[in-house]
C-alpha positions in Angstrom: 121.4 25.1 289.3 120.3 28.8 289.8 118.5 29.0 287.0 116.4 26.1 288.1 115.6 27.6 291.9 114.7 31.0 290.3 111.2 30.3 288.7 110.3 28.3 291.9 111.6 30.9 294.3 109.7 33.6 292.3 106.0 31.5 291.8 106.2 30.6 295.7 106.9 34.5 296.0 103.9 35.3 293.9 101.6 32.8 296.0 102.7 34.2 299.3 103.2 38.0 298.4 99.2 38.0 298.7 98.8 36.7 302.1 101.3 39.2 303.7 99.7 41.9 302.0 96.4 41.1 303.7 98.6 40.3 307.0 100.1 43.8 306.9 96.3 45.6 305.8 94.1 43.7 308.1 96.4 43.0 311.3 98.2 46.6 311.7 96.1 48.3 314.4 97.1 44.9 316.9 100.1 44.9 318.9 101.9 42.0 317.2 105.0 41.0 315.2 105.0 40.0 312.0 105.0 36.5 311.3 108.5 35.8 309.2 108.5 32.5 310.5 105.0 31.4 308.6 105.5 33.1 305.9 108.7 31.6 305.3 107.5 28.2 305.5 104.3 28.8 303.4 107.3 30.5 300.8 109.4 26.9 301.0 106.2 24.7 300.6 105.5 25.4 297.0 109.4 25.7 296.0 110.0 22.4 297.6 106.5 21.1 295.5 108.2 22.9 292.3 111.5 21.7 292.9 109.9 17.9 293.4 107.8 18.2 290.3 110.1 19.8 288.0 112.0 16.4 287.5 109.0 14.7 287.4 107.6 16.4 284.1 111.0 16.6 282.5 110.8 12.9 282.8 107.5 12.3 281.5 108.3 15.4 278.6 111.6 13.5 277.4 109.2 10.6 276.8 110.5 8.6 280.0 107.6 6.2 280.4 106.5 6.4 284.6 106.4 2.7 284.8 110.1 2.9 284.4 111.3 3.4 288.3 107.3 3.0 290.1 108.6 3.3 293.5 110.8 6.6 292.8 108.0 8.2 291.3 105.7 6.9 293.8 107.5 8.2 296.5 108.0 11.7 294.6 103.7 11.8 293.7 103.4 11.2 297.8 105.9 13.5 298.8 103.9 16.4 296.7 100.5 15.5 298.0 101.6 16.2 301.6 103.4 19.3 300.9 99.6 20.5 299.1 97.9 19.0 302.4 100.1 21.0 305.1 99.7 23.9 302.8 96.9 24.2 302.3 95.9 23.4 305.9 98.6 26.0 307.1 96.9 28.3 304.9 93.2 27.8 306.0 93.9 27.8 309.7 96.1 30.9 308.8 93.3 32.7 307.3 91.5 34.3 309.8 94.6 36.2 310.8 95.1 37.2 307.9 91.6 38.7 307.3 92.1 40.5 311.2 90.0 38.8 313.5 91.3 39.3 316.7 92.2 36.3 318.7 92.9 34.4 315.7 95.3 31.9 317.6 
């Protein structure tokens, strides 16, 4: 089971890493904390999306036809296109801060 949490762990690391690099740059002169809390949740979005997914292609890779259990894999395809949406939208109303516009809030 660690083995499978490690390559998600370290690609949501590699698409956040980024973001608190421009975070740290662009915001240091304000008087503010730094935001663990949002960068913790835009860490656990694309595990969560990884860790949904991985199943998913090791299904359709093993030469399980989808048609198989519809409503699972239904279920699993919606689950991933929300976690893209709140992403994604966390991460464009999130980018003015990062860039350092004051006020970003």
């Amino acid at each position: 089971m660690l083995i499978n949490l490690r390559s998600p762990a370290l690609i949501g690391a590699i698409l956040v890493i980024p973001f608190m690099i421009l975070e740290l740059v662009n915001r240091r002169k304000f008087d503010e904390g730094f935001p663990f809390l949002l960068f913790g949740i835009l860490w656990l979005m694309p595990v969560a999306f990884l860790l949904i997914l991985m199943p998913l292609v090791r299904d359709l890779r093993a030469g399980n036809r989808i048609l198989v259990n519809p409503i699972n894999q239904l279920l699993r395809v919606v689950v991933l296109i929300l976690i893209v949406w709140l992403w994604a939208g966390a991460l464009i109303d999130q980018m003015p801060c990062f860039l350092g516009v004051p006020n970003c809030d």
